[in-house]
N, C-alpha and C positions, 0 to 999 in steps of 0.2 A: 319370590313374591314381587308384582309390579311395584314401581314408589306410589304414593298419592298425588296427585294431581293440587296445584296450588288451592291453597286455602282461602275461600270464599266469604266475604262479607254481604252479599245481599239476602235476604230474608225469602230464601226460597220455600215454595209450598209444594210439596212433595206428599200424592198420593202410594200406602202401600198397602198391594194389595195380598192376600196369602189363604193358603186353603185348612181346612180346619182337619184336614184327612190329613193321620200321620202327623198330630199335632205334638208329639214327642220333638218328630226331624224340623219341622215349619217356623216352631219358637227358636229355635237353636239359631237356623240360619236369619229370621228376621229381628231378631234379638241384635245379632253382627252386625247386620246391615244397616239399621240404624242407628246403631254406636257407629260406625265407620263414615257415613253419612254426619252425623252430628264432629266428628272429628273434624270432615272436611270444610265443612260450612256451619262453624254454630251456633247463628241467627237461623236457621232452617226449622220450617213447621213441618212436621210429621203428622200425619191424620193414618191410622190402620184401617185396615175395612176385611172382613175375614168373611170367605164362601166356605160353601160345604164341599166342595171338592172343584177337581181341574176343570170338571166341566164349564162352571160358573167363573172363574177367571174371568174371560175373554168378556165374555158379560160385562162382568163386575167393569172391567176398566175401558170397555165402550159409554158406558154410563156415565162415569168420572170422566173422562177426556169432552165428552156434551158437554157437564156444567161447566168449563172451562177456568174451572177455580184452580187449576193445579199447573205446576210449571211444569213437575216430570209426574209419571206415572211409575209403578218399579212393582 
């Protein structure tokens, strides 16, 4: 397993986005991801946003990356 990357105190806003197909496997992994994310940085805003499948992804975070509210997208 890689190490973590130093622990951040600036209050990042962090879009995630996840698809609702296979919502069994999708909560598992973004359930991680943002406990491992809050480990690294934990001032960090988390906002989720959930499509109906892969197709809608790329969508979805053309959309978010527009309003330029978000530092990362994931």
């Amino acid at each position: 397993m890689p190490s973590r990357p130093e622990s951040c105190s600036n209050p990042w806003r962090v879009a995630v986005v996840s698809s609702l197909y296979n919502e069994t496997w999708v909560s598992g992994l973004r359930s991680h991801f943002n406990a491992e994310l809050k480990i690294i940085c934990p001032a960090i805003q988390i906002s989720e946003y959930s499509v109906p499948g892969s197709f809608e992804l790329p969508l979805a975070v053309d959309l978010l990356a527009k309003s330029q509210q978000f530092d990362a997208i994931a």
